[in-house]
GUGU-275493 format. One record per residue: x, z, y of N, C-alpha, C in turn; residue in three letters. Coordinates in steps of 0.05 Angstrom, whole numbers, plus 32768, in hexadecimal, padded with zeros to 4 digits. Each point is the difference from the previous one (the first is absolute). Layout:
BEGIN
XZYXZYXZYALA...
***
This chain:
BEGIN
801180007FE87FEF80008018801280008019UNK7FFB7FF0801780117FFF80147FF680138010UNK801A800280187FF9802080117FE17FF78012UNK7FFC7FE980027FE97FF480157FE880147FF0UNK7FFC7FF37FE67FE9800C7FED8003801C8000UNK801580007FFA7FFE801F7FFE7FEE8010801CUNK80127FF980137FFD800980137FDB8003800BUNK7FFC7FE37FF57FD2800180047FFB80117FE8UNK800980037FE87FF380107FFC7FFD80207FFAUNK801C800580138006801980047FE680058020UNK80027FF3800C7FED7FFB801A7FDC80077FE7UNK7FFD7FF07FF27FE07FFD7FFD8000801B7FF3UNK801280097FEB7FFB801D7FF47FFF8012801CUNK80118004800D7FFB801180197FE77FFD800EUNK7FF27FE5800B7FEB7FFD800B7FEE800F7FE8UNK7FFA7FFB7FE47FF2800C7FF27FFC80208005UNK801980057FF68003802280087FF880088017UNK80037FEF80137FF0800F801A7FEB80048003UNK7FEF7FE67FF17FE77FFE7FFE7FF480197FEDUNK800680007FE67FFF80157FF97FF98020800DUNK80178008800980008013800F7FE98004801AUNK7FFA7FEB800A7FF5800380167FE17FFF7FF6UNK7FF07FF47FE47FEE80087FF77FF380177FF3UNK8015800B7FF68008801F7FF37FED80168013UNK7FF280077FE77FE9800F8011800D8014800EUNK7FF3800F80128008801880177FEE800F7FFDUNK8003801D80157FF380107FFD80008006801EUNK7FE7800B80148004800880117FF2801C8007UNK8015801480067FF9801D7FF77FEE8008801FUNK7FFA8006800A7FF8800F801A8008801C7FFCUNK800F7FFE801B801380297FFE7FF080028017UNK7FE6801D7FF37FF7800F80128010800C8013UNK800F800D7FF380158011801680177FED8014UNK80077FEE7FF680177FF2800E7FF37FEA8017UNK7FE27FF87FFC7FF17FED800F800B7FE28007UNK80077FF47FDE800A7FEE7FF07FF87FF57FEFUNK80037FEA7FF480027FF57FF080117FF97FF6UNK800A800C7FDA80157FF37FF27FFF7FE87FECUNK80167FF380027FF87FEB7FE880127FFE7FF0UNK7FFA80047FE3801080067FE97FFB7FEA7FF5UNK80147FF87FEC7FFE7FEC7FE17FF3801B7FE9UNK7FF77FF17FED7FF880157FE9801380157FF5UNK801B7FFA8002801680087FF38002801B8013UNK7FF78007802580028010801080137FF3800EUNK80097FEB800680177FFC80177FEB7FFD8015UNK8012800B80117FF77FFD801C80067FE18011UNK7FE57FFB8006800A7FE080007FFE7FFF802CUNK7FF4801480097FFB8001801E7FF180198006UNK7FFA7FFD801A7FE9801C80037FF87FF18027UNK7FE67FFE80037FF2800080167FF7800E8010UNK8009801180177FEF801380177FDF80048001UNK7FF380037FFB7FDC800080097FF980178007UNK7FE77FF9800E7FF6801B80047FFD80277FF5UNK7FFC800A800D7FFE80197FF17FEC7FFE7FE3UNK8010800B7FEE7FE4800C7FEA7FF67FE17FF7UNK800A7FF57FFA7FF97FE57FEC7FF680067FE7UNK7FDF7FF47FFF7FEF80077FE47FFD7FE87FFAUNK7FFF7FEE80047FF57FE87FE980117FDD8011UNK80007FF27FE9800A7FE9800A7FF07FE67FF0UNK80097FE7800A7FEA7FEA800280157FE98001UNK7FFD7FED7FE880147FE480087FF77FF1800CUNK80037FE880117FE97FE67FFF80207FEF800BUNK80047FF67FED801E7FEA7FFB801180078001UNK80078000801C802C800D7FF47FF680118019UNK7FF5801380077FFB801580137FEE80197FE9UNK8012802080077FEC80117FF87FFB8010801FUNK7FEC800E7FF37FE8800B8017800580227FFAUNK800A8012800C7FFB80177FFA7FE780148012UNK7FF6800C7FF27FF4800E8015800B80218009UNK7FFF80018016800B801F800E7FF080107FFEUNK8001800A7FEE7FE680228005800F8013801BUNK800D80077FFA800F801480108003801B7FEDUNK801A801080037FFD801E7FF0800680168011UNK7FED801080007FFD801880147FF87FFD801AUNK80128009800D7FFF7FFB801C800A7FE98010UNK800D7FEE7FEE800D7FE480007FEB7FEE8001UNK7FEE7FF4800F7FED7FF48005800E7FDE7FF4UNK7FEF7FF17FF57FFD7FE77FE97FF17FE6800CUNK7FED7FFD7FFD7FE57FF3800B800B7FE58001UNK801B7FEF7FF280057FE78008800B7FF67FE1UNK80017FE2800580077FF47FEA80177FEF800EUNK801380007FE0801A7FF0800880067FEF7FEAUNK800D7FE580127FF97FE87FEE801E7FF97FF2UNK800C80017FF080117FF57FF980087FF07FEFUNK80187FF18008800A7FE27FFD800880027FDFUNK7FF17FF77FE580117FFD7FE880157FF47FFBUNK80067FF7800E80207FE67FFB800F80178009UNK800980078023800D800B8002800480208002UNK7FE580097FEF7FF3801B7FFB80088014801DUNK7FFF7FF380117FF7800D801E7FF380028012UNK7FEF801580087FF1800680157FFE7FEF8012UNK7FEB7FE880027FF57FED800F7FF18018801EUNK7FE680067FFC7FFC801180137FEE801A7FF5UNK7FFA801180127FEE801C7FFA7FE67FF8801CUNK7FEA80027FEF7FE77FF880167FF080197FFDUNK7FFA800880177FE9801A80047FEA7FF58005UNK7FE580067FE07FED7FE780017FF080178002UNK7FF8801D80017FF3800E800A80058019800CUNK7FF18015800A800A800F80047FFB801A7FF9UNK8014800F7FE87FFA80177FF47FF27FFB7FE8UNK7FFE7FE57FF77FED7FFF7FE3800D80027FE6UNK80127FFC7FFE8011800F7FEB7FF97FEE7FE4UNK80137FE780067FF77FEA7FE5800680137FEBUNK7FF97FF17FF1800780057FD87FFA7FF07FF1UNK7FF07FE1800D7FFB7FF47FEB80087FEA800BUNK80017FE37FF480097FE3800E7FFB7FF27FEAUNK7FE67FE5800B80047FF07FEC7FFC7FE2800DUNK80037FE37FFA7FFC7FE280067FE57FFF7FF7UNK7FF47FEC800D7FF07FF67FF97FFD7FE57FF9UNK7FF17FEE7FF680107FE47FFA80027FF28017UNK7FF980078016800B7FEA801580178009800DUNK800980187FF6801A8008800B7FFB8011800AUNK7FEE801080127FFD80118010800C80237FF8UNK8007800F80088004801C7FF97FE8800F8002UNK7FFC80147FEB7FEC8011800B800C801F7FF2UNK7FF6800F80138010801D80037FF080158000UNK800480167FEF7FE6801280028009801B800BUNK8003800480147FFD8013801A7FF8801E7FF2UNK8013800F7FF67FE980207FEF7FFE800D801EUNK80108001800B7FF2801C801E7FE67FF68009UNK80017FE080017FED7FF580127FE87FFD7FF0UNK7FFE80027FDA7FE97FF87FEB7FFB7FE08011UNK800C7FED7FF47FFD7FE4801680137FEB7FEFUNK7FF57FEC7FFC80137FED7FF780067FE9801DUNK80197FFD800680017FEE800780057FE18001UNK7FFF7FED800C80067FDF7FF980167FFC8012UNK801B7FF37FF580137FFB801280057FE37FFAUNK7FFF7FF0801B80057FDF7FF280158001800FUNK800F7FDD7FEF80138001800780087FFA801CUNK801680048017801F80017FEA7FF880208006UNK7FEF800D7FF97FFD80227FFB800C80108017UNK7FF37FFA801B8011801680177FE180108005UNK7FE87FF97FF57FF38015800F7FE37FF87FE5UNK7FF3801980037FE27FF97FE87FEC7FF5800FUNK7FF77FEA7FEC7FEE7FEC80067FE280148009UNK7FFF800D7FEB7FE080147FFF800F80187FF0UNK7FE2800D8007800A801B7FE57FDB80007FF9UNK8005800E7FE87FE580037FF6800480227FF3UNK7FEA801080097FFC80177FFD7FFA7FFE7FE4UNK800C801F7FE97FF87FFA7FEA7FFD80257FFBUNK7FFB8010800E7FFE80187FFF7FF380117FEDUNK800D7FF67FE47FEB80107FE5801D80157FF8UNK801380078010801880087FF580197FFD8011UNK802480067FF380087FF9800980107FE67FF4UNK7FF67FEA800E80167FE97FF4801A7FFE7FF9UNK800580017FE580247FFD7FFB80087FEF7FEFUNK7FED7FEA7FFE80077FE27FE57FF47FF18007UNK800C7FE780087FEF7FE67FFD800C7FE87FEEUNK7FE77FEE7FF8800D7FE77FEF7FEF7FEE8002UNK80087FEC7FFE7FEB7FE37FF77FF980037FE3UNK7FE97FF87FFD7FFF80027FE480077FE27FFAUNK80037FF57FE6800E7FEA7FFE7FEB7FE87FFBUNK800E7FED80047FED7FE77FFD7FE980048020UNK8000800780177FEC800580098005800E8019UNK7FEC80008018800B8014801B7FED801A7FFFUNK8002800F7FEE7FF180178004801D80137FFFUNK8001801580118006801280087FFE80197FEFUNK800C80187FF47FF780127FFA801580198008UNK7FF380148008800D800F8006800080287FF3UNK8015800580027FFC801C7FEE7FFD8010801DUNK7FF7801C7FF1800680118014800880157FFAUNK8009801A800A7FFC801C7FF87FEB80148016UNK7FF980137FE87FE18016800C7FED7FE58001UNK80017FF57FEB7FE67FF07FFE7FFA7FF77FDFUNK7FE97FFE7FFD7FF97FF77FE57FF87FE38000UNK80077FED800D7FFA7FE3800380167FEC8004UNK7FFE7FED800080127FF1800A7FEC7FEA8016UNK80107FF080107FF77FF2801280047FD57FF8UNK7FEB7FF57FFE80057FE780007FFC7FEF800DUNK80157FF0800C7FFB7FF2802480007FE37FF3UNK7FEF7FF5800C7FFE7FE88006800E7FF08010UNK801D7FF77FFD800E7FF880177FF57FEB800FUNK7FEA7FF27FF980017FE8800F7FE4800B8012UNK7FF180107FF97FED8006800E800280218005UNK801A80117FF98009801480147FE8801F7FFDUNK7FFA7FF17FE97FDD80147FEF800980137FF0UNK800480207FF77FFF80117FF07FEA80097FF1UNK801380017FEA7FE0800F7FE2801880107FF9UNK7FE780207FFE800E80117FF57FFB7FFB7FE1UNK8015800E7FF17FF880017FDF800080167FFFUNK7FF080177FF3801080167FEF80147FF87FE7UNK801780137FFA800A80057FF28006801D7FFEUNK801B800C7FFB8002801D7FF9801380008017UNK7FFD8023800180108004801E80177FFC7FFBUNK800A8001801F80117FF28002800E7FDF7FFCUNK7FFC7FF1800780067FE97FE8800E7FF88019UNK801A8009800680187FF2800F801B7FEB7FEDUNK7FFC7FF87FF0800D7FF07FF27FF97FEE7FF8UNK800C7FDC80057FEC7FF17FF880107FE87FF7UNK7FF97FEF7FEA800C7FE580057FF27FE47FF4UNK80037FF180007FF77FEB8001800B7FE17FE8UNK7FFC800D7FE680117FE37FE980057FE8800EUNK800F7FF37FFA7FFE7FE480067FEB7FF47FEEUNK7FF57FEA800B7FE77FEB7FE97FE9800C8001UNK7FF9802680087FF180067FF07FED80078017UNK7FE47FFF80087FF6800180167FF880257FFEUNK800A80148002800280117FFF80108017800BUNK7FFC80178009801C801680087FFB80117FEDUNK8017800F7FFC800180177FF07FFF801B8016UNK7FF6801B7FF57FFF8011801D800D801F7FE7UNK80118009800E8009801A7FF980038012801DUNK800580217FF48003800D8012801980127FF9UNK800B80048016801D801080007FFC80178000UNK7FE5800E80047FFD80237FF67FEF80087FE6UNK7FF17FF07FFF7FED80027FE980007FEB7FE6UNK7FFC800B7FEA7FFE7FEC7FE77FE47FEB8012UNK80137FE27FEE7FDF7FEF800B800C7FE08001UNK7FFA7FF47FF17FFB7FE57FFE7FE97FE98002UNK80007FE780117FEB7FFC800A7FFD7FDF7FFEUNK7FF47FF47FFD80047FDB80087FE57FFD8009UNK80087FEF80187FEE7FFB801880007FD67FFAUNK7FDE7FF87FF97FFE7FF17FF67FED7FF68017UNK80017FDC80107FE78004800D7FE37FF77FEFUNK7FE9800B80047FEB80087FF17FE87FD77FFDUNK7FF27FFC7FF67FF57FE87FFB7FF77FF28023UNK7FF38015800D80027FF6801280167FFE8021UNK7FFB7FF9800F800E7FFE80107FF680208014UNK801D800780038003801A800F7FFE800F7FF1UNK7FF680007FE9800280177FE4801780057FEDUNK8006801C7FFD801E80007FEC7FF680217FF6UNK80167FF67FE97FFE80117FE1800F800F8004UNK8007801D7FF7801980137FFE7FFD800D7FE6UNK80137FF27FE6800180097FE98011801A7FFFUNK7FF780127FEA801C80158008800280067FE4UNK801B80007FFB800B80087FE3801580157FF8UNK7FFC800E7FEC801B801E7FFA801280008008UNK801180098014801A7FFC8005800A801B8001UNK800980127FEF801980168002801580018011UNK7FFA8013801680237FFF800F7FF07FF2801EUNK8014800E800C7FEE7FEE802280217FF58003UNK7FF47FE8800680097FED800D801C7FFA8016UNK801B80047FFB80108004801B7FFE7FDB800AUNK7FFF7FED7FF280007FE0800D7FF37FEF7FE8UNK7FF97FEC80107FF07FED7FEB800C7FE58008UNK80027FE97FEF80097FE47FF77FF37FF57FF2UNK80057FE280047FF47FF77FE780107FE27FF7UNK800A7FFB7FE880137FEE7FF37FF47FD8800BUNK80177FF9800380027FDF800C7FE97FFB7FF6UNK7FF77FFB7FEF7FE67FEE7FF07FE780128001UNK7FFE802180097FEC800880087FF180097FEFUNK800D80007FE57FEA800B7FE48010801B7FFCUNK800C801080138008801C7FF37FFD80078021UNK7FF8801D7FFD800280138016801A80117FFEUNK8010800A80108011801580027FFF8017800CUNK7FFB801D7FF080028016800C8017800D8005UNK800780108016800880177FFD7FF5801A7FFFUNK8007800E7FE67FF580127FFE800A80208007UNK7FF480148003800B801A800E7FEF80157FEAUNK8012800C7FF67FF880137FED7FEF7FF97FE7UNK80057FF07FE8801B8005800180137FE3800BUNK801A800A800A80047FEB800A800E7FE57FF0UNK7FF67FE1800680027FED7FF27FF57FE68011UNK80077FEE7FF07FF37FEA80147FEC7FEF7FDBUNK7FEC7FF5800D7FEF7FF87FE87FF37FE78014UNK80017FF87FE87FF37FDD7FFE7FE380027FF2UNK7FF57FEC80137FE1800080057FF57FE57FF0UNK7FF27FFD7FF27FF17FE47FF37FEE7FFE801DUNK7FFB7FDC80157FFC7FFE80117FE080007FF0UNK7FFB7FF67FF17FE97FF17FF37FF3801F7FF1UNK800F80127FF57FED80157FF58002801A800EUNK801B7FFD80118005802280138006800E7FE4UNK80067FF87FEB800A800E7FE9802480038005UNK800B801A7FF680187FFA800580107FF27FE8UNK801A7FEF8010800C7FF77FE7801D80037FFFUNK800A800E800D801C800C8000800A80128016UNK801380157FF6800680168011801E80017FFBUNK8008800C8016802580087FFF7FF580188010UNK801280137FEC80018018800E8014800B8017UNK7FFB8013801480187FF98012800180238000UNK801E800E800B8004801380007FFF8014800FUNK7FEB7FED80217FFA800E80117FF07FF4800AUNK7FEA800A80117FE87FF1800D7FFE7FED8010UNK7FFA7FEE7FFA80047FEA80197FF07FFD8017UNK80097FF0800E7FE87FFA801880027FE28002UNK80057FEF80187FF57FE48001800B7FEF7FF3UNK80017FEB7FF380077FEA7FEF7FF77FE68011UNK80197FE67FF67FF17FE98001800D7FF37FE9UNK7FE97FEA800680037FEF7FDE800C7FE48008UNK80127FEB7FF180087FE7800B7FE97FF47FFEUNK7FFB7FEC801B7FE97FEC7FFE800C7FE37FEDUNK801480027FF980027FEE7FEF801280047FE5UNK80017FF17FE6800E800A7FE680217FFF8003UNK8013800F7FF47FEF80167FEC7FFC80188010UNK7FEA800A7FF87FEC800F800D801880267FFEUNK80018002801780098011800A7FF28019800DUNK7FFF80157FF97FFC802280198019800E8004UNK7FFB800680168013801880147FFA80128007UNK800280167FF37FEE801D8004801080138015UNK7FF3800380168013801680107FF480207FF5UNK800F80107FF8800E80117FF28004801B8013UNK7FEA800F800E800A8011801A801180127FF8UNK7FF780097FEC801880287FFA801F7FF67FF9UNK80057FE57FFB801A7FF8800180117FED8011UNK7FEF7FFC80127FFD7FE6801780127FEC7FF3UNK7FF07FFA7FEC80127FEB7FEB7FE87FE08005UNK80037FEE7FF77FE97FEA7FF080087FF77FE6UNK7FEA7FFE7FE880087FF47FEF7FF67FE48002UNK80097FF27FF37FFE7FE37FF57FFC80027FE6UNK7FDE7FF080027FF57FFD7FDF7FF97FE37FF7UNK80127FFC7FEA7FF77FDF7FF67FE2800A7FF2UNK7FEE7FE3800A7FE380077FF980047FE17FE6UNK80137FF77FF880027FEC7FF07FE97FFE7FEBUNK8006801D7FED7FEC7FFD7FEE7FE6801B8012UNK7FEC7FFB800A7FEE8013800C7FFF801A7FE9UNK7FFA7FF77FE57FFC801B7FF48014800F7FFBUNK801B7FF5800280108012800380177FF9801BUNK7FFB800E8019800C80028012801D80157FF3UNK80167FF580138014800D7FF6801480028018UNK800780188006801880058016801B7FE8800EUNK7FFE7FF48010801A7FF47FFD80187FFF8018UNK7FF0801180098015801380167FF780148010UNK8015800E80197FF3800A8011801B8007800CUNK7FF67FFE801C8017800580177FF1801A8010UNK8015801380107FF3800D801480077FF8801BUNK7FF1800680137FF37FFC80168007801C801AUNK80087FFE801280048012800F7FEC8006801EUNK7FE380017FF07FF2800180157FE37FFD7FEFUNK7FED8012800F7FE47FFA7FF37FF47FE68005UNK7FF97FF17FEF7FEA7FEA7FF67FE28003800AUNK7FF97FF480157FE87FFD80037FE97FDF7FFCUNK80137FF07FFA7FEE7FE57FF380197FF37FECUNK7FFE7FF47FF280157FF17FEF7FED7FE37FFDUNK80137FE87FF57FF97FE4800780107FF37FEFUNK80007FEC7FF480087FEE7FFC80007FEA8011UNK801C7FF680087FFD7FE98014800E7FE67FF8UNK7FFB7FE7800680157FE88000801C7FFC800FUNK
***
């Protein structure tokens, strides 16, 4: 082989490897305390870290930009969202979209829009783009708001709360709420891919839930099935036929049949967890943040009925949303 050849295809393996690497899933931690964002590889390397607002609870992709929202902690006042750049995982800007409402939730809608659920304010709001100020807000006062999601296939809205026994379902295009009952509390929520449905758990109380919309229009179902252990985060696997718990006492993370809410696999863990996310695409991945050791594990979900450990790094700072990002 002459040095020319050589030389392209020492070039195309490199361009490969880069490529590689730069698809290689991530993780993006939110440090309550540090009022940041970190971004790790699965392995725990520290791949960057972003400035945001105080008290960061939840985050939101929509292309190569994530969305954090600022709760604020203590006396450190929050109330803004900060947008940052995925390529060069840096703080694009921090926008103050209300005042004193204290996000926790963030989700897209299919035309792109943000919508934000406000807990001081009990209020969802609409942020279009390029997102410097909310379009509307719509009052949803059955609680306090701390989850929102699209449910899939569809623009309905749903939202969890806590000190409430319902959840909330908005109509994004006509900006309309229906309450559902479910069981108190139901601040945990997510949404399968394919499957026109959310799943609803709660972070203080045992309680599992799927929110179905009902034959007619503006009507919906709330099935509820056995679930042992309340809830520290919920996921759900690329193809949307398994749910993912984290469970708290005893503590473990367990896999959900999407189709029966029957369980079909559990890994036990050696301390209680709290929030998780799952890869939106194969092979199907969770990242359990881990508080009494400010550790995360990493769980291959390869075979669902038997989830199995396949790492864990620690973390120098409390976790208040975790993500999978591109």
């Amino acid at each position: 082989m002459g040095l020319r050849s050589a030389g392209v295809l020492a070039l195309a393996f490199a361009a490969a490897a880069g490529a590689a690497e730069q698809s290689a899933p991530r993780l993006a931690l939110a440090l309550l305390d540090r009022g940041s964002v970190e971004f790790r590889s699965l392995d725990g390397k520290k791949l960057g870290e972003a400035k945001t607002g105080a008290g960061p609870r939840a985050l939101a992709v929509s292309g190569d930009r994530l969305f954090v929202a600022n709760r604020g902690v203590g006396d450190e006042p929050g109330s803004t969202v900060t947008v940052v750049d995925l390529g060069e995982l840096e703080p694009r800007r921090t926008v103050k979209l209300c005042e004193g409402c204290a996000p926790r939730g963030l989700t897209f809608d299919s035309q792109g829009r943000l919508w934000m659920a406000g807990q001081a304010h009990r209020a969802l709001y609409r942020v279009d783009p390029p997102f410097d100020d909310p379009a509307g807000s719509l009052l949803i006062a059955w609680g306090w708001p701390t989850d929102v999601v699209r449910m899939s296939g569809s623009d309905l809205l749903v939202v969890g709360y806590r000190d409430a026994g319902a959840v909330a379902v908005v109509d994004a295009a006509r900006q309309f709420a229906t309450r559902v009952e479910v069981f108190a509390d139901p601040d945990l929520l997510v949404s399968p891919e394919g499957r026109r449905e959310v799943w609803i758990a709660s972070s203080r109380r045992p309680g599992l839930a799927r929110l179905r919309p009902g034959a007619k229009p503006g009507e919906f179902t709330a099935e509820t099935f056995d679930a042992a252990g309340v809830t520290g985060g919920l996921g759900a696997t690329p193809d949307g036929s398994r749910l993912v718990r984290s469970v708290v006492e005893p503590p473990a993370l367990v896999v959900v049949d999407t189709e029966t809410g029957e369980e079909r696999g559990r890994l036990t863990l050696a301390e209680n967890p709290g929030r998780l996310a799952v890869s939106s695409r194969a092979p199907a991945r969770a990242a359990v943040w881990l508080p009494a050791s400010r550790s995360v594990a990493v769980v291959d979900l390869s075979d669902p009925a038997a989830p199995r450990l396949a790492g864990r790094f620690a973390v120098e700072a409390a976790v208040g949303a975790i993500l999978f990002v591109p």
